[in-house]
N, C-alpha and C positions, 0 to 999 in steps of 0.2 A: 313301150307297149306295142306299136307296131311291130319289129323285130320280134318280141313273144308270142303274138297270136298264132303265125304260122307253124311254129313247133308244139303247139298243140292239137294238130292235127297231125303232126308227125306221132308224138305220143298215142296219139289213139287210133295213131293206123300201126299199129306194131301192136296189138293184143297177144299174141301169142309169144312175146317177150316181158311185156310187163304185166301183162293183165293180169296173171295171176298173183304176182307180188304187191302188187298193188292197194287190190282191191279186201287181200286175206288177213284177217285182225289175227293172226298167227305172230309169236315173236318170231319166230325165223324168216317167215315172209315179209314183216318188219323191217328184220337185219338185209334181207337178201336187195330190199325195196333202197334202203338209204346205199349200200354200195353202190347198186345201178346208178343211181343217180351221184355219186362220187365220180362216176367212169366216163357217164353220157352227158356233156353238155348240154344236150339238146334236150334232152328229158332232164333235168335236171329244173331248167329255166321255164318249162310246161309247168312241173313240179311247184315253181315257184308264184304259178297264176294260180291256184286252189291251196296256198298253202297256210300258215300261221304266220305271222311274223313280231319279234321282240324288239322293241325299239330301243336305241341307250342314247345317252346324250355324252360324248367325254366319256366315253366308258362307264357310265352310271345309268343302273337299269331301269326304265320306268314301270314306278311300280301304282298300284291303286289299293285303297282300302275298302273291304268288302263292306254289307250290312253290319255281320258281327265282328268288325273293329281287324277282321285280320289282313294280312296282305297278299297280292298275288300279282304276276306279271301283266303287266296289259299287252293284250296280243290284239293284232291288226291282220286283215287280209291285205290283201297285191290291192288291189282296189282301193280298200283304208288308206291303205301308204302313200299311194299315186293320190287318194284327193287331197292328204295332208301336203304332200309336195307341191301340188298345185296349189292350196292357200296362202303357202307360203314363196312362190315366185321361185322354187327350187324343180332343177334342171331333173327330168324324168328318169333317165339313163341312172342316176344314185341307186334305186333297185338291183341294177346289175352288182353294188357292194354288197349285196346281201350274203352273208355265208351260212351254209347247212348246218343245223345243230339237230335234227333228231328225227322221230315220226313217233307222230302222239297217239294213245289207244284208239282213235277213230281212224287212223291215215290217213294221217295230214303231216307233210313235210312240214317241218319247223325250221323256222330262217331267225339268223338277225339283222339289227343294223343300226348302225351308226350315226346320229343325224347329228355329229356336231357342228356344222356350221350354222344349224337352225338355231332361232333365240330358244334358249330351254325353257322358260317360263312358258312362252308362246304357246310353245308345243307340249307341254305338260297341261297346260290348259287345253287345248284344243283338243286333249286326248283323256281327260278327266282323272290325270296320275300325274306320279310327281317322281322325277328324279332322284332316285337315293344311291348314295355311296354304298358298293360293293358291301363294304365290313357291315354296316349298317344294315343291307340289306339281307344278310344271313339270319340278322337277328330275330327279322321280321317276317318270313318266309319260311313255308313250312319244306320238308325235307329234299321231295322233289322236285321242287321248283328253285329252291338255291342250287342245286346241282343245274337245274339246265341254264339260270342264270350264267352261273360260273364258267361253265363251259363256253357259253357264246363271249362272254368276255374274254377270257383266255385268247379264246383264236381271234378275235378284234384285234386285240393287241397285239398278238402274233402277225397278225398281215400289215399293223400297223408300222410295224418295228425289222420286217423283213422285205421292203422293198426293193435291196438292192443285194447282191450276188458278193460273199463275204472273200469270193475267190477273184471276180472278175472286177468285179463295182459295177457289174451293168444290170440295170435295171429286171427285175425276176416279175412273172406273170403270174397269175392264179388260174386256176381252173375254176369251173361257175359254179362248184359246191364250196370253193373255198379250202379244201382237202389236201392241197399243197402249194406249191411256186415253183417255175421254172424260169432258169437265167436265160437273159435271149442271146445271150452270146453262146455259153460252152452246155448249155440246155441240162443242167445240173439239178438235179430235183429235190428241192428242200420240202418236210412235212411239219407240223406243228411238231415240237418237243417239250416235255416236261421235265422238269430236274427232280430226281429221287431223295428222299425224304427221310430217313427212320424216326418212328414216333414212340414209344417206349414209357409204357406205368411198371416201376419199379416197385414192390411190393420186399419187403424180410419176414416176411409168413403172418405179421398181424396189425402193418400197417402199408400205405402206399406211400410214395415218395408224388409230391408235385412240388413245379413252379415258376415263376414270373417272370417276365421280362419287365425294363420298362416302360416299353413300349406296352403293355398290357392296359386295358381298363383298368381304372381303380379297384380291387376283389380279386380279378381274376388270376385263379391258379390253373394250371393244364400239363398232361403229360410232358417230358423230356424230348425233344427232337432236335435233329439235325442233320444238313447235306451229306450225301455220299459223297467219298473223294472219290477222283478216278481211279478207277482199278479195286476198288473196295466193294465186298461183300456187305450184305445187309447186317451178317452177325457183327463182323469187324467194323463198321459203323458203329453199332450202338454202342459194341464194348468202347473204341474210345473214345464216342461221344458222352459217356456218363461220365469216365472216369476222367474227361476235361473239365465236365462242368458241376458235377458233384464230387469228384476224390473217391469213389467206388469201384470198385471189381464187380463185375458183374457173374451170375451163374450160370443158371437155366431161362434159354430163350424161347421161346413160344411165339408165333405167328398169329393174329386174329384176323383182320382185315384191313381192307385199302380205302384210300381218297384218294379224288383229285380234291386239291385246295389250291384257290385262284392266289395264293398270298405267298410273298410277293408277285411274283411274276411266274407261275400255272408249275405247280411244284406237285408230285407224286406222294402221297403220304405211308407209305409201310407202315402200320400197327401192331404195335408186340409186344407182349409181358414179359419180363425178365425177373429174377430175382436176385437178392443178394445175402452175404450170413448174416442169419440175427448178431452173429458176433461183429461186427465190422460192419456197422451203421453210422458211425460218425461221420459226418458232412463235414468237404471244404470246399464250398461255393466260390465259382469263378465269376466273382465280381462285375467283369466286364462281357462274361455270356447272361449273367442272371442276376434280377434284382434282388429276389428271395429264393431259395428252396427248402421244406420242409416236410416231416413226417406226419402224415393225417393220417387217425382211427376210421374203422368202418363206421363209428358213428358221428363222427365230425361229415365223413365223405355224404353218407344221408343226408346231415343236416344241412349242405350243401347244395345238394341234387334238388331237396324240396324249394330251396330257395328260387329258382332257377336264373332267370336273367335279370338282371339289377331295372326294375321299374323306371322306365324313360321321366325326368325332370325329379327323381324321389335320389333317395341316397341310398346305396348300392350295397346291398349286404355286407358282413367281412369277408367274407370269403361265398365266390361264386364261380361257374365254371362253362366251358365252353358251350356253343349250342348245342341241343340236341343232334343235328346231323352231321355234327363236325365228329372225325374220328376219335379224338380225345375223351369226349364224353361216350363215346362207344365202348373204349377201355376201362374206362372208369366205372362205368355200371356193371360191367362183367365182373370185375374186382370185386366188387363191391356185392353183388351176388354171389359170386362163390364164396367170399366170405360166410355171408348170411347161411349158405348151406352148410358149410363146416360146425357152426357154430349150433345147426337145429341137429347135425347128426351127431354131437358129442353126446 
């Protein structure tokens, strides 16, 4: 706290550096506003005294439930944080672990952090939320706040897991947005990285192809994915990832959209339709990538969609499917719509 104060006078004696990024509800003065503070230490950790902040326990977000039963992030200011750490006989300096994740429609930097050496119950109490498991907590979170979750987990886990230098072994620093690491020996600069993804609804003109892992919930179906090798294009991906794990050729590839997805370990998600010939539809499922895969009608995939998430302690539809803000259910409903359009224009 001492350390902070002073740079808040540095911040607001440079106006004609930040002041306009700052203060302008503009997305680009937004964007321009979270770089600075990627670059300048010193505004960064200013930043951090007016800021939001997300607290996790163990990498598990705490989350709160509203009046109408839904869920949302509990966020804390610099202030919040510092008296929760004082309740609990925790050393002040832990703020300095806070890493940047955003700036919210009012500007307000957004921070996370970490409190796992704190009792979680403790602290889910004293903060009137409760700790939930990532996967979990997609469930229960509506679109843009499992995104900022995900993202602050990711990079937790990233500085978690990147403390030391893979060339030197000597111990790597951060900078105070959290935005990278440097080795203090050969001063090498490591960033967060994600691993790329292809995600693929396979349709033969009048049905889509989904399906399962075991590791899946009970119901759940979901488009076809899997890692890029190295040196591989996104088309050269998908084609041999279906035709490892379905027995298909694939045709026409199509582009839709992207995720980041925290699962496992902050993975890049590619989103794309492909098809294949109504004549060479037979399935030969590779066993040991997929527990099931199978061909669903545009009206099995509706009866699906309305289902939506299998009711917590109830029994879980036959067939259900990813969250709304996951990309899978993104593909799906496009499918599924242009379906519906072919079908009113015949």
């Amino acid at each position: 706290m001492l350390l902070l104060n002073p740079l808040r006078g540095i911040l607001s004696a440079r106006p004609q550096v930040l002041g306009l990024t700052r203060f302008s509800s503009s997305f680009v003065s937004r964007m321009r506003f979270l770089n600075r503070l990627k670059q300048d230490d010193e505004a960064c950790a200013a930043a951090l005294q007016d800021g939001q902040l997300v607290l996790f326990h163990r990498l598990q977000p705490l989350l709160q439930r509203g009046p109408t039963g839904t869920f949302r992030p509990v966020t804390l200011t610099c202030s919040g944080v510092q008296s929760l750490l004082q309740n609990f006989g925790s050393d002040g300096p832990l703020l300095e672990d806070s890493i940047l994740i955003g700036c919210s429609e009012q500007n307000q930097a957004q921070f996370c952090l970490d409190v796992g050496h704190l009792d979680q119950a403790a602290v889910a109490e004293f903060c009137a939320g409760t700790f939930i498991d990532l996967r979990k907590s997609f469930f229960l979170l509506p679109g843009p706040a499992a995104q900022l979750v995900a993202k602050a987990q990711a990079l937790l886990r990233w500085h978690q897991t990147n403390g030391f230098c893979s060339a030197t072994g000597q111990p790597t620093h951060r900078n105070r947005a959290g935005s990278q690491r440097v080795c203090s020996s050969s001063s090498t600069i490591y960033y967060p990285k994600m691993s790329p993804v292809v995600i693929v609804l396979l349709s033969d003109g009048s049905r889509c192809l989904l399906g399962r892992q075991a590791s899946f919930p009970r119901g759940m179906y979901s488009a076809l994915a899997g890692f890029c090798d190295m040196g591989e294009t996104l088309e050269e991906t998908l084609h041999r990832e279906v035709a490892e794990e379905v027995g298909l050729e694939v045709q026409d590839v199509s582009y839709s959209s992207s995720q980041h997805w925290p699962f496992p370990h902050s993975s890049f998600m590619l989103g794309c339709h492909a098809t294949v010939s109504p004549a060479h539809t037979q399935l030969d499922v590779d066993r040991s990538e997929l527990e099931d895969a199978r061909w669903f009608t545009p009206e099995e995939i509706s009866s699906a969609l309305q289902a939506g998430v299998p009711p917590r302690g109830g029994r879980p539809p036959d067939v259900w499917l990813p969250p709304k803000h996951a990309v899978a259910h993104h593909l799906i409903t496009e499918w599924r719509d242009r379906q519906r359009h072919l079908q009113a224009s015949e």
